[in-house]
C-alpha positions as CSV (number, residue, x, y, z in Angstrom):
1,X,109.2,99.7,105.7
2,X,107.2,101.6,108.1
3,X,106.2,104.8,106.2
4,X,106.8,106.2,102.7
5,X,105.9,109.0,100.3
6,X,103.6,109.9,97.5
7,X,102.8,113.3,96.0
8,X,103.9,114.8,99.4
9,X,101.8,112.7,101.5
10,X,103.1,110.0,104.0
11,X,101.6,106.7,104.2
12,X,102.3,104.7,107.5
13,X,101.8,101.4,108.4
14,X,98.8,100.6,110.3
15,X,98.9,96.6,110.2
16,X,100.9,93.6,108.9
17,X,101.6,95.2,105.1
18,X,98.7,97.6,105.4
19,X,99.4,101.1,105.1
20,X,97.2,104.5,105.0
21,X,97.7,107.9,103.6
22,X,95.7,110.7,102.3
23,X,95.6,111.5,98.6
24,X,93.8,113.7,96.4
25,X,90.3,112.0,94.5
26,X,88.2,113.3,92.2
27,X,89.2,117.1,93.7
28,X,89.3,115.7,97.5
29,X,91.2,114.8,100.0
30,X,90.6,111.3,100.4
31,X,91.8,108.5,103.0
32,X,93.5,105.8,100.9
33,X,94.3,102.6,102.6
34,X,97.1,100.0,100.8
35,X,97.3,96.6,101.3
36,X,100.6,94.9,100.0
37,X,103.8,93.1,100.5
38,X,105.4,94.4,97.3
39,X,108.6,97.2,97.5
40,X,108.0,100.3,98.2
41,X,108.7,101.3,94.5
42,X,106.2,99.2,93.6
43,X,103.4,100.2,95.8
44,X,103.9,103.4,95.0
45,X,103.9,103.2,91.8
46,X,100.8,101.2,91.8
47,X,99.0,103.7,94.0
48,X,99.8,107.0,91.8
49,X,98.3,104.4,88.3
50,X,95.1,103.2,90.2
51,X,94.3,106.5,91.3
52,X,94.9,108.6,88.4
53,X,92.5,105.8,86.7
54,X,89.8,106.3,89.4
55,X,90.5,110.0,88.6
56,X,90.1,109.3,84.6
57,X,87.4,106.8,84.7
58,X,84.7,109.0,87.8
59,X,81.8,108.8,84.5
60,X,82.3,105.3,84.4
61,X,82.2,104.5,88.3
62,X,79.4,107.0,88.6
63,X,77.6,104.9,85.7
64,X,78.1,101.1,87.7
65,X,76.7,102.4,90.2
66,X,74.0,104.4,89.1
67,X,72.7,101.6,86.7
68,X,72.0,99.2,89.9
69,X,70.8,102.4,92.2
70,X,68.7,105.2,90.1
71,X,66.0,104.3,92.1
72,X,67.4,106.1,95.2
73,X,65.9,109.2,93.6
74,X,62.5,108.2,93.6
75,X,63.2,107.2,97.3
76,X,64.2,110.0,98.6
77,X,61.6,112.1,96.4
78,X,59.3,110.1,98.4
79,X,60.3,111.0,101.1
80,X,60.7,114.4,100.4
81,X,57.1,114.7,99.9
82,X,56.5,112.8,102.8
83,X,58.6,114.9,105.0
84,X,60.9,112.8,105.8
85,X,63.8,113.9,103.9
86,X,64.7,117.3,104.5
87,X,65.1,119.4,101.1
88,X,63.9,122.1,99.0
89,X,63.0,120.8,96.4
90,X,62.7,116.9,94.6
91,X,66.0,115.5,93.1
92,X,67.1,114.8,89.6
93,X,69.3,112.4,88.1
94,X,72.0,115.4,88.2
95,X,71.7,116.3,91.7
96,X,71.9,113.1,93.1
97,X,75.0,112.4,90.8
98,X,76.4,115.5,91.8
99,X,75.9,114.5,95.4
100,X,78.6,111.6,95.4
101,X,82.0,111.4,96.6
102,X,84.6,109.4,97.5
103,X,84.9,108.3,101.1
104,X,87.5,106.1,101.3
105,X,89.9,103.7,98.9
106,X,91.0,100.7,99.5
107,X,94.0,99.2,97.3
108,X,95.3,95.5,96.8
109,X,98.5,94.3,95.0
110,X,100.2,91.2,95.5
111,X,102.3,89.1,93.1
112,X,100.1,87.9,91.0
113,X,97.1,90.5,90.7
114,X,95.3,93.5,92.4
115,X,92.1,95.2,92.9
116,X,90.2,98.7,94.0
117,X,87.4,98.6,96.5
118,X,86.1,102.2,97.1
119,X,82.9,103.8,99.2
120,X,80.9,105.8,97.7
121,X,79.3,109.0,99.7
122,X,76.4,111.6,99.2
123,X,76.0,114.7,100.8
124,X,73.0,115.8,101.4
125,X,72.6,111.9,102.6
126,X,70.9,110.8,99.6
127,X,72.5,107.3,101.0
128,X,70.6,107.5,103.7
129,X,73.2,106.9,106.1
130,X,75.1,104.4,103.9
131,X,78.1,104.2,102.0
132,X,78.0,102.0,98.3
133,X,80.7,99.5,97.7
134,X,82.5,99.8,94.5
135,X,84.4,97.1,93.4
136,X,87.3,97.3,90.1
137,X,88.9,94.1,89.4
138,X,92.5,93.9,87.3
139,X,90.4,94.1,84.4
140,X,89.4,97.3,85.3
141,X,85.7,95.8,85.4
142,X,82.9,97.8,87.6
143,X,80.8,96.1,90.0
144,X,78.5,97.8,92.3
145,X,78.8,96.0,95.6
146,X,76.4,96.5,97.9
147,X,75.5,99.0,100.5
148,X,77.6,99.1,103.6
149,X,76.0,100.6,107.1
């Protein structure tokens, strides 16, 4: 199978069972990326569950990460005052919440389990030029994984 279809949106293969489309996240267009050997029922299947979750469950994502990074507001208050962040005004826990996206999703499924790895974004660049690592095991267990960058 080199290409299929979800929600009107063709995923191709890029690599050896790794395939990349664009789908709709959290109200934006998002690059999702798929690796799996299974059928193409399957996969698609399994993409349209996993993202509907990620969809569902944004409060709980937002909270992982946010309980190991809250201090990225005080940073860039910091340097706010210091003039080395470029705003209006200081940040609040809402603003910089309010400031994350998706960037990308990356989706694994293969016999026996899967798992969700997705990058988080901010604009303005509260990440300071980073993207932060989500990780959601088959469990459906939040881990914040580190800044990539």
């Amino acid at each position: 199978m080199t290409k299929f279809m979800i929600d009107n949106n063709e995923f191709t293969l890029t690599g050896k069972n790794e395939y990349e489309g664009k789908l709709c996240v959290w109200g934006e267009e998002v690059t999702i990326f798929v690796d799996s050997q299974e059928n193409q029922e399957k996969i698609v299947s399994f993409v349209q569950d996993k993202i509907q979750w990620i969809d569902e469950n944004k409060d709980k994502i937002i909270d992982a990460f946010m309980e190991e990074n809250s201090h990225y507001i005080e940073v860039i208050n910091d340097m706010i005052e210091d003039g080395e962040f470029d705003a209006e005004c200081e940040i609040d826990e809402e603003g910089f919440i309010s400031a994350l996206f998706i960037n990308n999703v990356s989706l694994f499924l293969d016999e026996k389990d899967w798992s969700i790895m997705l990058d988080l974004e901010a604009e303005p660049d509260y990440l300071l030029g980073h993207l932060a690592c989500i990780e959601i095991d088959s469990d459906y267990e939040i881990e914040f994984g580190g800044l990539n960058g």
